[in-house]
Each structure stands twice: as structure tokens, then as C-alpha cells.
C-alpha positions as CSV (number, residue, x, y, z in Angstrom):
1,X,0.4,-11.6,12.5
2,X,-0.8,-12.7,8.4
3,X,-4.2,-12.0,7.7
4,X,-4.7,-16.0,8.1
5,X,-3.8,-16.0,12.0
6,X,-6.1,-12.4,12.3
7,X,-8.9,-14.8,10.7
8,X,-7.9,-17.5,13.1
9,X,-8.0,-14.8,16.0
10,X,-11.2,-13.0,15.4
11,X,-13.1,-16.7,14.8
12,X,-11.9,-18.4,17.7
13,X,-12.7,-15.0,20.1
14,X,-16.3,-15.3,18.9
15,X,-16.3,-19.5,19.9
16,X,-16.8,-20.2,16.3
17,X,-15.8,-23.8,15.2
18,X,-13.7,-24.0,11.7
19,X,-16.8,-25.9,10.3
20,X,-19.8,-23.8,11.5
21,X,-17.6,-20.9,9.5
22,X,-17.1,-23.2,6.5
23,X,-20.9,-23.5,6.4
24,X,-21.5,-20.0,6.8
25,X,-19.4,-18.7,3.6
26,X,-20.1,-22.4,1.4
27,X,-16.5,-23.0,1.5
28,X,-14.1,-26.3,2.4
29,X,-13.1,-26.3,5.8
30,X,-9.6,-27.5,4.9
31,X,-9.4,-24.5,2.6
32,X,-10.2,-22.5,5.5
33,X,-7.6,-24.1,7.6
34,X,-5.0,-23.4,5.4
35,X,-5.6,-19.5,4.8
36,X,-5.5,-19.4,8.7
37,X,-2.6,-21.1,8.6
38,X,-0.9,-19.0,6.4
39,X,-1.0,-21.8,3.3
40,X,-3.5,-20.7,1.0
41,X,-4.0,-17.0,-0.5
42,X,-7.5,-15.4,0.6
43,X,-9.6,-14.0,-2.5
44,X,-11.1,-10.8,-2.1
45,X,-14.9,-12.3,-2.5
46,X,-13.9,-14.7,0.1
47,X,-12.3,-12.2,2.5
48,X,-15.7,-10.4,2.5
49,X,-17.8,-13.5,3.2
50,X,-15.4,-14.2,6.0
51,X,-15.5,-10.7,7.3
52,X,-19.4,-10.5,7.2
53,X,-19.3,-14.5,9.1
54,X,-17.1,-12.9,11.3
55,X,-19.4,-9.6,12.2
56,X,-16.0,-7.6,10.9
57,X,-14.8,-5.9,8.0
58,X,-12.1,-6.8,5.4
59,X,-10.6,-3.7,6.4
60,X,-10.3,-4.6,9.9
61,X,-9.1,-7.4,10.0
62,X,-6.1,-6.1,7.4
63,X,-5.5,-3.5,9.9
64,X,-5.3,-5.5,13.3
65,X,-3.0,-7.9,11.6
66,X,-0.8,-4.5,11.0
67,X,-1.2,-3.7,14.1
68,X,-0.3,-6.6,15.5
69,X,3.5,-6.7,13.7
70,X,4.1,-3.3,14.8
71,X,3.5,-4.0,18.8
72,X,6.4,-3.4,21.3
73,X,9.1,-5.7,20.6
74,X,11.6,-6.8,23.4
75,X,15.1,-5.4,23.7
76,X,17.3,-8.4,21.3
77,X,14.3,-8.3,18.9
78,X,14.4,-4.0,18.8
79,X,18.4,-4.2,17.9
80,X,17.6,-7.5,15.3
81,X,15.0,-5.2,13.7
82,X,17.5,-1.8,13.4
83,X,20.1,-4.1,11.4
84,X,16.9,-5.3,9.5
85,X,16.0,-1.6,9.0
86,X,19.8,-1.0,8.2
87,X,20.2,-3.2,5.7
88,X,17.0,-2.7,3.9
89,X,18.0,1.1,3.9
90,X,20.7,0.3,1.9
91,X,19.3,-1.9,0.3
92,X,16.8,0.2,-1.0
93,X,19.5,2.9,-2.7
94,X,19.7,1.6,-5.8
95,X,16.0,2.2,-6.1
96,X,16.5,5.6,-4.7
97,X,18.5,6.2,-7.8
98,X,16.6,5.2,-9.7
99,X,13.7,6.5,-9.5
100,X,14.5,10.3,-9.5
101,X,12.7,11.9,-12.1
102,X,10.5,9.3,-13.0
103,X,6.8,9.2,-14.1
104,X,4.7,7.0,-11.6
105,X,0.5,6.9,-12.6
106,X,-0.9,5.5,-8.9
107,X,-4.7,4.6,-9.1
108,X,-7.3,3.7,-6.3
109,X,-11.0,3.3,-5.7
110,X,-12.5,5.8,-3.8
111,X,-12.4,3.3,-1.1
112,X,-9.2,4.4,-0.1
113,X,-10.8,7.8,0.6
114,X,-14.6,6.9,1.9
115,X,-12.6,4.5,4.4
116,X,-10.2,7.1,5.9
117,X,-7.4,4.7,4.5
118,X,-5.5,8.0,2.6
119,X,-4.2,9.9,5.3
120,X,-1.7,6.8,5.2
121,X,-0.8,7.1,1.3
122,X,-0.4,10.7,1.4
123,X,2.6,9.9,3.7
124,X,4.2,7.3,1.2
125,X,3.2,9.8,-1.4
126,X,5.6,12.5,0.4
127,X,8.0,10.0,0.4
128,X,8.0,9.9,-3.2
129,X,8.0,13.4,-4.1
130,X,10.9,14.1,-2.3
131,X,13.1,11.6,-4.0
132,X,11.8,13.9,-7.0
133,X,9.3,11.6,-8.6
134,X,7.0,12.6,-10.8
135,X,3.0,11.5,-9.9
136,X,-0.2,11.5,-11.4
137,X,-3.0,10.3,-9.3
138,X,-6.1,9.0,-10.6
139,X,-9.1,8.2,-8.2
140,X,-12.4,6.3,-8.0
141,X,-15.3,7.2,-6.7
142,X,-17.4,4.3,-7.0
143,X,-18.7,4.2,-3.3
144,X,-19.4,7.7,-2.9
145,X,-21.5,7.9,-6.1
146,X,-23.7,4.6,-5.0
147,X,-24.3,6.9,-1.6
148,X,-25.6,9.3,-3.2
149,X,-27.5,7.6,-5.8
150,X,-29.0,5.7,-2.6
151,X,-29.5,9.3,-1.0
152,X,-31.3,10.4,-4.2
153,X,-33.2,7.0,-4.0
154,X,-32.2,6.4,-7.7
155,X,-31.2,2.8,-8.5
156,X,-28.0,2.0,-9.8
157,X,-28.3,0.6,-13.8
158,X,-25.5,-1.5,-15.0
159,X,-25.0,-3.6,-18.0
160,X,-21.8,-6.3,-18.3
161,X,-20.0,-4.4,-15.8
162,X,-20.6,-0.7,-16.8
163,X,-22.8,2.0,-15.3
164,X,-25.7,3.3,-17.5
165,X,-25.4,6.7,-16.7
166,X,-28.3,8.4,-16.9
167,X,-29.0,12.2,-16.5
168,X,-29.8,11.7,-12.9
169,X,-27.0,9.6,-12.6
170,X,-24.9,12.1,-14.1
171,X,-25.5,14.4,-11.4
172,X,-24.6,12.1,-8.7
173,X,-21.2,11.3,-11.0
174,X,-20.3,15.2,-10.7
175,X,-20.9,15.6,-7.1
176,X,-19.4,12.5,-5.8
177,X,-16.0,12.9,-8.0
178,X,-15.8,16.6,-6.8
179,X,-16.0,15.7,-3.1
180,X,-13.4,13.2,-3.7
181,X,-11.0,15.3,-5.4
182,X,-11.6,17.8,-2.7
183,X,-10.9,16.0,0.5
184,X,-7.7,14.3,-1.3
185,X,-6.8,18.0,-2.3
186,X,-7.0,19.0,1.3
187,X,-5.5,15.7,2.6
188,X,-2.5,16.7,0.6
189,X,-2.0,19.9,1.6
190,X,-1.6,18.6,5.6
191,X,2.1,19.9,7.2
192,X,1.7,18.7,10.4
193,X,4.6,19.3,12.8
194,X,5.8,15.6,13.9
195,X,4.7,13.6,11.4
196,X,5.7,11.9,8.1
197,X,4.0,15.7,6.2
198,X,6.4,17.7,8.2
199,X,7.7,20.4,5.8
200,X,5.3,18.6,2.8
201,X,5.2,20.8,0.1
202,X,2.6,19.1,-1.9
203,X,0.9,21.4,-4.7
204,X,-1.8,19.2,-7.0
205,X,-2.6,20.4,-10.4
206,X,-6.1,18.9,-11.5
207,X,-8.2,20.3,-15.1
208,X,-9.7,19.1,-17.9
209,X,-6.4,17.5,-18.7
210,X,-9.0,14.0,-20.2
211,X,-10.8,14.4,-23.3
212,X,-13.8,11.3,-23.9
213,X,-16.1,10.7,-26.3
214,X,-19.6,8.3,-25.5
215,X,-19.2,4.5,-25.5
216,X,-22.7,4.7,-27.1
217,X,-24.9,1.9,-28.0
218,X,-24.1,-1.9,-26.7
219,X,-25.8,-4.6,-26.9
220,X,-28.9,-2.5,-27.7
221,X,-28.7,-0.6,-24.2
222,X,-27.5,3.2,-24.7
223,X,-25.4,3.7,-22.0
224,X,-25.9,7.2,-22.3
225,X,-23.2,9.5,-20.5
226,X,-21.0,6.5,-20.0
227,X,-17.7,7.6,-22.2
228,X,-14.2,6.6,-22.8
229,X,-10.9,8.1,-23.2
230,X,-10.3,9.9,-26.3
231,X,-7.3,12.1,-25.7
232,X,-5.0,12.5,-22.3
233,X,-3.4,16.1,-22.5
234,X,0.2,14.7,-22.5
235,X,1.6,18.0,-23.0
236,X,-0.5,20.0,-20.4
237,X,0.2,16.9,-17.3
238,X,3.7,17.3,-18.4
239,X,4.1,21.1,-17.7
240,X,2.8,20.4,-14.2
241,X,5.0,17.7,-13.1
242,X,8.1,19.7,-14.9
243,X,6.5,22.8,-12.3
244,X,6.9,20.1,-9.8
245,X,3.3,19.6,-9.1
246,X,1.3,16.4,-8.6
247,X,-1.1,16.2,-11.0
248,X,-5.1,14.3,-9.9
249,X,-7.0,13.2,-12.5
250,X,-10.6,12.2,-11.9
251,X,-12.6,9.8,-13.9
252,X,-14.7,11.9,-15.6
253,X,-14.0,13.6,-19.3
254,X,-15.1,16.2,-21.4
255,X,-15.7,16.4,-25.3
256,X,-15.3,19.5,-27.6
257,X,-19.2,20.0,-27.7
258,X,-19.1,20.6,-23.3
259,X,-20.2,17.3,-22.5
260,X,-19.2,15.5,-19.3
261,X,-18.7,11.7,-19.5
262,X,-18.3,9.4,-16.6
263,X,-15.0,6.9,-17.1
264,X,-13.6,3.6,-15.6
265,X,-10.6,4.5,-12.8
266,X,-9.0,1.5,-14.9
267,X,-9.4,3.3,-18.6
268,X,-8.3,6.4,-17.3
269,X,-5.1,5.5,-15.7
270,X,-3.6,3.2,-18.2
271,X,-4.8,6.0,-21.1
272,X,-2.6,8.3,-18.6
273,X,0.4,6.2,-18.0
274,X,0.1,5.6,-21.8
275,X,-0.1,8.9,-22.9
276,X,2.9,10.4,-20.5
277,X,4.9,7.2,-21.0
278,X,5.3,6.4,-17.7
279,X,7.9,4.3,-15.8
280,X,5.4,2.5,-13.5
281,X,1.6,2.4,-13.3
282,X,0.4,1.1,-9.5
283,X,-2.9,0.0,-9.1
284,X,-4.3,-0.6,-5.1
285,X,-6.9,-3.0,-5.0
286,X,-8.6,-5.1,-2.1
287,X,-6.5,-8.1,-2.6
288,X,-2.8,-8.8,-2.1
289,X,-2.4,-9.5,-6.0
290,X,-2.6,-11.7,-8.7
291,X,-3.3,-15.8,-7.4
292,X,-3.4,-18.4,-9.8
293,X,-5.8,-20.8,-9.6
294,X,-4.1,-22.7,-7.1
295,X,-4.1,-19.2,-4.8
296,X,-0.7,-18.8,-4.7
297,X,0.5,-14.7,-5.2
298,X,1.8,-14.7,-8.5
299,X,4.9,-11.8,-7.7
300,X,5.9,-11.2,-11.3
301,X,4.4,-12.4,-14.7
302,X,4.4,-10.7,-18.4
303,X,1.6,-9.4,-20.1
304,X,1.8,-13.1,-22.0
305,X,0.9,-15.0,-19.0
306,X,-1.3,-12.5,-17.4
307,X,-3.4,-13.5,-20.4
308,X,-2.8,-17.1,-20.4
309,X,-4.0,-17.0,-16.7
310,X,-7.4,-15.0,-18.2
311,X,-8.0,-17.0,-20.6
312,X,-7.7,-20.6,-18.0
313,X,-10.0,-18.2,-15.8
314,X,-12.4,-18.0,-17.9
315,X,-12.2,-21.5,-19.0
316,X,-12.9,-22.5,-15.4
317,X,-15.7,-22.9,-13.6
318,X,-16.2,-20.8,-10.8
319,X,-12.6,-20.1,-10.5
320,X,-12.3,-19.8,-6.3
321,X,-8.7,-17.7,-6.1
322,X,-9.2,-15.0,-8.8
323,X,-10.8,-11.8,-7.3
324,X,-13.7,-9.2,-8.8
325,X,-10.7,-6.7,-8.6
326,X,-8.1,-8.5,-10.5
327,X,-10.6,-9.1,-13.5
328,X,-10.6,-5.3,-13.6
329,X,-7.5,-4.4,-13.4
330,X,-5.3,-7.4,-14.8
331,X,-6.7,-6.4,-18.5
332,X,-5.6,-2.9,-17.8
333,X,-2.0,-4.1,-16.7
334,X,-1.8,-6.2,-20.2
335,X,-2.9,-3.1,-21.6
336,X,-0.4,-0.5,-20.8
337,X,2.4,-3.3,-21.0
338,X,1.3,-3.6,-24.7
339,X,1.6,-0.1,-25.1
340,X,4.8,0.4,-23.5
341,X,4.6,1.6,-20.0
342,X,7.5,-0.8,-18.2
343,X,5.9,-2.1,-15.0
344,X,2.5,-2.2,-13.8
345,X,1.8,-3.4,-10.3
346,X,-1.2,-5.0,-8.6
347,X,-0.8,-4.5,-5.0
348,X,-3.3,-4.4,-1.5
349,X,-4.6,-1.2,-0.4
350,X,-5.1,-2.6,3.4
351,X,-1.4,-2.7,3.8
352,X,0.2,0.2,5.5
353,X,3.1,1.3,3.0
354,X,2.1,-1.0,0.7
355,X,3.7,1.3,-1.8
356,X,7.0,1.1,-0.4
357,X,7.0,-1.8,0.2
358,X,6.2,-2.6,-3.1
359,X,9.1,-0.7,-5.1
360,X,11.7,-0.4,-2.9
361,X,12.2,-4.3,-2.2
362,X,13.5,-7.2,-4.3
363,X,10.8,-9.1,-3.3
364,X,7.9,-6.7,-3.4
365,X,4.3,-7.2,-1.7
366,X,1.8,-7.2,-4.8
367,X,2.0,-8.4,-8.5
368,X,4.0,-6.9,-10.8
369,X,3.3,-7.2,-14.7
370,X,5.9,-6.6,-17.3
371,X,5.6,-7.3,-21.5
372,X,8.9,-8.9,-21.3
373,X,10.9,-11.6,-19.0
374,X,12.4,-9.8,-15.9
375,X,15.3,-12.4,-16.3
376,X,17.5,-12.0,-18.9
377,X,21.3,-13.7,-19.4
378,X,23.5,-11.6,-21.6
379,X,27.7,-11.8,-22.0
380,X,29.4,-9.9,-19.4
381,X,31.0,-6.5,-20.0
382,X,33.6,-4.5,-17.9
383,X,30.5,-2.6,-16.2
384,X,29.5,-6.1,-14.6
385,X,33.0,-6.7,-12.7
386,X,31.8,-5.9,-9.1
387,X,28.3,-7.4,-9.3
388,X,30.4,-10.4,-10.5
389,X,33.0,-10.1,-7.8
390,X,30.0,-9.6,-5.2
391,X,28.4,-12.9,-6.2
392,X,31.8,-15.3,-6.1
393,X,33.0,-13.8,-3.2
394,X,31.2,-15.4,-0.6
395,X,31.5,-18.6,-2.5
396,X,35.4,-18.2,-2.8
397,X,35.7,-17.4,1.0
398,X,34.0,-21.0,1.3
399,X,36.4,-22.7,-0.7
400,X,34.3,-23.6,-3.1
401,X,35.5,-21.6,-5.9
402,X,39.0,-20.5,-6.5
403,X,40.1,-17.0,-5.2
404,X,40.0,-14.4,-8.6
405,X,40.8,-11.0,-8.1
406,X,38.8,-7.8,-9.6
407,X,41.7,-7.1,-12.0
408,X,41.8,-10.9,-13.5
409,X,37.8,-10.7,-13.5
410,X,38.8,-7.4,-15.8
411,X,40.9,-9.2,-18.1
412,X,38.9,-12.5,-18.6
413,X,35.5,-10.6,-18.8
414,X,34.2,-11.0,-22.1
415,X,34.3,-15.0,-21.0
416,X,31.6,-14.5,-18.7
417,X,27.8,-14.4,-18.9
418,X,25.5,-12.7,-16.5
419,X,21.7,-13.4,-15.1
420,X,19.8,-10.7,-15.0
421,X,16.7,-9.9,-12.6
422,X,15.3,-6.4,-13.5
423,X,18.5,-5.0,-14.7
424,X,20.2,-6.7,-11.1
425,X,23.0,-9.0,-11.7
426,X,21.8,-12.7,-9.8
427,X,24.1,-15.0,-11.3
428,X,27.3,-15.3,-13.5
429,X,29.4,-17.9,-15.1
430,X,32.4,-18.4,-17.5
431,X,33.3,-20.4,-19.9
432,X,36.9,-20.3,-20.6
433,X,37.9,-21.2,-24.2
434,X,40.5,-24.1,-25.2
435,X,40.5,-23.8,-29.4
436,X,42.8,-26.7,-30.1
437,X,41.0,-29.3,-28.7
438,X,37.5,-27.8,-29.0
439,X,37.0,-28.0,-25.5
440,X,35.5,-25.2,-23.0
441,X,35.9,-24.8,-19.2
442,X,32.6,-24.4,-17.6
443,X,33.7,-22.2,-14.1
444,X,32.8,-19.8,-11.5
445,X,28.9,-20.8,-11.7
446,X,27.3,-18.5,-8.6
447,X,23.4,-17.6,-8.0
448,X,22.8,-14.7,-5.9
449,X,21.4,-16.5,-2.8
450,X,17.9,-14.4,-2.4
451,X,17.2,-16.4,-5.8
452,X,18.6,-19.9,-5.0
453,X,16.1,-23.1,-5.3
454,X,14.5,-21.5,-8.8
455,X,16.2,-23.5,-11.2
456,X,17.9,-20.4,-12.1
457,X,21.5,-22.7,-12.2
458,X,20.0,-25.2,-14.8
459,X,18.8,-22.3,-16.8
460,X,22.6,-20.3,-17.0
461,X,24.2,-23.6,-17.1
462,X,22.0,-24.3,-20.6
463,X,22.2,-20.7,-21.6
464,X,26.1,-21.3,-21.5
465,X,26.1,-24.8,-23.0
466,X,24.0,-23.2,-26.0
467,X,26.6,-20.5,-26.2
468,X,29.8,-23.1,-26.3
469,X,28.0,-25.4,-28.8
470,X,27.4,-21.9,-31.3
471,X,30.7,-21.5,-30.8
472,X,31.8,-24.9,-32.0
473,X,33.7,-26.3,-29.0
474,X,32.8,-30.2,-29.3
475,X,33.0,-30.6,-25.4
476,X,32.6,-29.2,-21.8
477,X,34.6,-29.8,-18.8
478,X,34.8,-28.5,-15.2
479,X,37.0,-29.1,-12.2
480,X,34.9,-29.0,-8.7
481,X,35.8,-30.2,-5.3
482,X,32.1,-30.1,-3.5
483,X,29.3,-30.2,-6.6
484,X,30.3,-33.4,-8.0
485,X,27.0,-34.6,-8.1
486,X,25.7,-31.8,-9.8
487,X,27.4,-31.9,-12.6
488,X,27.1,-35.9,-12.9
489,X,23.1,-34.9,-12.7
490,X,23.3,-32.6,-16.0
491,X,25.7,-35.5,-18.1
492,X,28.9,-34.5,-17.3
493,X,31.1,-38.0,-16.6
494,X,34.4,-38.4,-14.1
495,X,37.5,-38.5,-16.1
496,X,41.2,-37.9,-15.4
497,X,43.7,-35.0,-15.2
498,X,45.5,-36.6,-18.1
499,X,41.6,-35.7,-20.0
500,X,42.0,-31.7,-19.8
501,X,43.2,-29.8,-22.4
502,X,47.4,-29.6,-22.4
503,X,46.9,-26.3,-20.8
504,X,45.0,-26.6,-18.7
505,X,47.0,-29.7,-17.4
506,X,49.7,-27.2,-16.7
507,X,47.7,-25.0,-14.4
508,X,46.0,-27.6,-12.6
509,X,46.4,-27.4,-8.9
510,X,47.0,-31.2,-7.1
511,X,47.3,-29.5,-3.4
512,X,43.2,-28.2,-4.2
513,X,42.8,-32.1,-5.7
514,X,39.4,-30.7,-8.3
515,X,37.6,-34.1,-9.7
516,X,37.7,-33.3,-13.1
517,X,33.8,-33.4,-15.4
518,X,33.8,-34.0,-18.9
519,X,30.6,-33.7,-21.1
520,X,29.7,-34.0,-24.8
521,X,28.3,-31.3,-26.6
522,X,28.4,-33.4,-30.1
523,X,25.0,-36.5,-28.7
């Protein structure tokens, strides 16, 4: 069940008409009815207006809609679920690979911890270090340290988003961060027999691994023991993970003169991940990800249009699909993809394994930001052969392509060009050259079909027009039996056999009976 129908659920068991809610949280009820149905993204803002409407929390409601996909399942729907769980096994090995040995910075609010929600990451965190990846936690501790200023009856100062940290303030910053690091400390040392910490060997390295300096004076308010990061300890971190340790960083720093300076979660981790230049930085937040202003989870976008969607944001009044979280960390994810750090992702923290869910599928759950294109089309090599030869294949079976066998796709290789998603073959073409009569065979055009219906064929079909135009060929052709239409769609016009290059008029097949395409490159 999506968080929409748990929404949908909980309203209608409290006899609570889709209008009487609208009215409640000052939304449309049309909007409304389309996040129950599944349509429209939920904000984070708006998922806790609903929640309070709703006499519930965000939290619950994200966990009875797990709940509800992981209830009994009858016998056909058990087996259809183990091939599922089969093929996304092996799936997932390329990833596996991968990831060995690499540097992943994972940050959280103190949330995660003050709502019991990290017994649950501790066991996706095991995962982890036993495929031998290297992690540095960083935690928040914003709700434990407005609990204790409450306790202390002090009231919380802030000023455009930062806490003034006073000397009381201060105290409250110590105590709360050191209960946090604590309990996660003890939550990562559990071994329990029978479950995902069986035989977890877990040993965390924390220290004064963060050096700060004050953020001083803005906007004529001293913001006292409020700090930023000066230095990470790149060197120290790395001996720890390179002892096989996980290393937990909290957001406080020190300076040379023994001060103690409170920090953002945000400028801590991305200083990290900077610092140790890490493969991935993973932020959890309350929402499922990045929504554009239509609400619609953005899955991948580059630090570019991360900041285009910013900057619309903030030309926009009250923007309704962009949540308090994603203001905080977006900026952070442009950030460390400025500064090199490959992939940061935006993901939910109310979804169980949201973290491996996250990396270890093509599709992913959250928002990942990169500073360049994942796409990327590039000429072939010999290395490509059997992603191309697993992309035609199930389009030659069909008949729709002709029948080429690994050692010809060897051969002919460097007349191929490849599509690229995140290092991932999706797509290949040729184009088979014909000097004499400046004319180039345009063949073998396959999309991987997880990333059909993208426009991904228009943009390898221009990639290789561009290619045989730089090359100088004057015209393209291309023999089809079933894509006709396709090709008429992007200029190509119907001509004859007795059209093809003298060659090619040789090999051509009349028992397969191909329309032959001709277009201009020279208009």
C-alpha cells in the first residue's frame, strides 16, 4: 500500500470526508485526491498537516504502509515474489562489485534515533560493511537538544535558519550529541542470534576528527558558539576505515584554543565526504526526495538543475511540493558535487531499507544528484561486445533485427556507438560506412527496455547523425521491415533497392524483403 492509499485508509476509518480534510490542512481537495491516489507526490510540510488532521504521525503512517506490502502473500504470489527476489539478486551484483572498498558519508537527523527508527539502519548498515565498504556516519541531534533546552526551560534562539548558541545552549548541544552518539554506539554493537546483526562485527571510531572555527557576527546578531567546518582530519578517518572501523562523526567541532562549536549535520557531512573524497554521500530526510514544482520525484538531476530548480523555488510563491528538508540538503548535494564527490542521494528515512533500495537498484527510491549527465553516448570498444550482444538479442530473436554473432559484433565494433546510463550500456547503434558514395547505413538501433518511452532513440539516432555528418558522408540510409514509420517520422524517404550503395545492393536480402530509407544529411 503507497503512502497515498495509507492516507486514504486512516481518513476514511475516522469517517472523515476528502473536503472536511481539505479544510483542515488549507489545501485543494483535488490535490488531496490525487496523493491518495497515488498521482501526486506528498511534501514533507503537507504530510505533517495531514498526519496532525489525521490524529497520526508521519511516521506511522510511513510504517503501516510498509507494513501493509510485507503481509502474508498467497501461494502463486510467494513463488512470483522469489523470482522477483532472484532476479533482483542478480541484478544487484554488479553493484556488489562495485562497491567494495568504497567510501560512503551516510547522514541523518537525530530523528532517526529519538524515533527508534535505527535499529532498522544498523541492519542495512551490516549489510554494507560486509561487502567491505567503507562508512562514515554523521548524525543530528536536533530533537534531542530542543528536549532538553525545553527541560532546562531555555528558549530556543534562531536567526535565518541557524541556532544562536548561547552558553546555556551550549550545554544542552554537549549533552544531547553525547547521548546520541552513545545509544547509536551501543545500537551498533548488537549481535543478536537470528537476526540481520548475527555475527556483526561493527567497531565505531568517533574523536575530534572536525576542526571549526565561529561563524561569528551576521546580520548584527553574534551567533556565539555557532561554528563551521574548518578542517576534516582526512588522514586520521582514513586510518580507521583502513583498520576496518566505522567512523561517527557528530556535529560538533573543536578549535586549537579548546573551544567547542555546534555545526549543521548538512556542513559536516558534505565537509566529510569532501575531505575523504567519497564515492557516495546519502542524506535521509523526511521526504521521499527531490519534487519539482509539479510534485513529481525528480530520480536523478545534476548539480546544474538542482540549482535551476532553487532558483524557480525561490522565484515562486509559496512553492506547495518543495519540502523544509530539501532546502537543507539540496544546497549541500550541489555542494559536494562541486567539489567532486560522484553521487549524492536524497532519500526517505520512513522507508524500511531505504538504503538498499536506493543503491542497489536501477531505478532507486530517493533522488540522486550528480555534477555531470548520467547519460553519456560514446563509440563502442571491444569491452562493450556483450552489453551490445545483450541488448540486440532479444530484438533479433523477434525478427526485427538481423541475427549478428559476438565474433562479427568483434570485428565491426569500432562502427558502433553506445548509451550510457551510469557507466551501464542502454542502447547501441551502428553506422556502417560506404566511402564511395558518401553514404552511411544507419543499423542495429536497440534501447534497453527498462529505459524505453524516454526519447532516449531520438537522442542516439542524432548523436549518430552528428557523427556521420563529421565524418562527411552526404547521406543516411537504413533497411527495416517493422519501423517504417519511424524512420519516415525523423526525414528518412522510401526509395528502391536500386538506391543503396553497389554493395550493399550485393548483400541485400529479397527473401527478408527490408523497405529501404534514405535521408539527406546535406538540407
Amino acid at each position: 500500500m503507497s503512502i497515498g492509499n495509507t492516507i486514504r485508509s486512516r481518513r476514511k476509518s475516522l469517517k472523515i470526508t476528502l473536503q472536511t480534510l481539505a479544510v483542515s490542512v488549507k489545501a485543494d481537495a483535488g490535490n488531496l485526491s490525487r496523493i491518495e491516489r497515488g498521482e501526486l507526490g506528498v511534501s514533507e510540510a503537507m504530510l505533517r498537516k495531514i498526519s496532525s488532521a489525521l490524529n497520526t504521525t508521519p511516521a506511522a503512517l510511513y510504517a503501516q504502509s510498509d507494513a501493509s506490502q510485507s503481509t502474508a502473500l498467497p501461494p502463486t504470489i510467494q513463488k512470483h515474489n522469489t523470482k522477483d527476489f532472484v532476479q533482483w539478486f542478480r541484478s544487484a551484483t554488479p553493484y556488489i562489485h562495485a562497491f567494495g572498498g568504497r567510501t560512503f558519508v551516510i547522514a541523518f537527523g537525530g530523528e532517526i534515533v529519538d524515533e527508534k527508527q535505527f535499529v532498522a539502519l544498523t541492519h542495512d548498515l551490516n549489510l554494507l560493511a560486509s561487502l567491505e565498504v567503507r562508512l562514515v556516519l554523521v548524525h543530528g541531534a536536533r530533537p534531542q537538544i530542543e528536549q532538553r533546552l525545553k527541560r532546562d526551560k531555555i528558549t530556543p534562539m534562531m536567526h535565518n535558519g541557524l541556532r544562536i548558541t548561547d552558553d546555556a545552549a551550549m550545554e544542552a548541544v554537549k549533552e544531547a550529541n553525547g547521548a546520541v552518539r552513545v545509544e547509536i554506539e551501543a545500537l551498533l554493537s548488537m549481535g543478536t542470534a537470528n537476526s540481520p546483526m548475527a555475527g556483526a562485527d561493527i567497531r565505531v571510531a568517533s574523536g575530534n576528527f572536525v576542526t571549526a572555527k565561529p561563524l561569528g557576527v551576521r546580520d548584527g546578531v553574534d551567533l556565539q558558539h555557532t561554528g563551521e567546518v574548518r578542517k576534516i582530519d582526512a588522514i586520521g578517518i582514513q586510518k580507521r576505515l583502513d583498520d576496518n572501523e566505522l567512523v561517527l562523526l557528530s556535529p560538533v567541532g573543536y578549535s586549537p584554543t579548546g573551544e567547542t562549536f555546534n555545526l549543521s549535520l548538512e556542513d559536516v557531512a558534505v565537509s566529510t565526504a569532501i575531505a575523504l573524497d567519497a564515492d557516495k554521500l546519502i542524506f535521509l530526510m523526511d521526504s521521499q526526495g527531490v519534487q519539482n514544482l509539479r510534485g513529481e520525484l525528480l530520480r536523478e538531476m545534476t548539480a546544474e538543475k538542482a540549482k535551476n530548480l532553487l532558483k524557480n523555488v525561490a522565484d515562486t510563491e509559496n512553492p506547495l511540493h518543495i519540502s523544509e528538508d530539501t532546502l537543507y540538503y539540496l544546497p549541500a548535494a550541489i555542494r559536494a558535487c562541486e567539489h567532486g564527490v560522484a553521487r549524492t542521494h536524497l532519500i526517505s528515512r520512513h522507508i524500511d531499507g531505504a538504503i538498499i533500495q536506493e543503491l542497489f537498484t536501477h531505478e532507486g527510491i530517493g533522488t540522486m544528484v550528480t555534477e555531470l549527465p548520467l547519460e553519456t553516448m560514446r563509440q563502442a570498444n571491444i569491452d562493450d561486445v556483450g552489453g551490445i550482444l545483450k541488448l540486440i538479442e532479444p530484438l533479433e530473436n523477434e525478427g526485427i533485427l538481423v541475427r549478428r554473432g559476438r565474433e562479427r559484433i568483434e570485428m565491426e565494433i569500432n562502427y558502433f556507438y553506445v548509451m550510457e546510463h551510469d557507466n551501464r550500456a542502454i542502447g547501441c547503434a551502428a553506422l556502417y560506412p560506404f566511402k564511395e558514395e558518401k553514404m552511411a547505413e544507419f543499423a542495429c538501433l536497440a534501447i534497453d527496455p527498462q529505459y524505453r518511452g524516454g526519447g532516449r532513440g531520438d537522442k542516439l539516432f542524432n548523436f549518430c547523425q552528428a557523427q556521420a555528418k563529421t565524418l562527411g558522408f552526404k547521406q543516411l540510409f537504413c533497411l527495416t521491415t517493422r519501423t517504417e514509420h519511424w524512420f519516415l517520422e525523423r526525414g528518412f524517404i522510401e526509395k528502391t533497392v536500386e538506391d543503396l550503395p553497389a554493395e550493399k545492393k550485393q548483400m541485400y536480402n529479397f527473401q527478408r524483403k527490408s523497405k529501404v530509407f534514405i535521408k539527406s544529411l546535406t538540407l
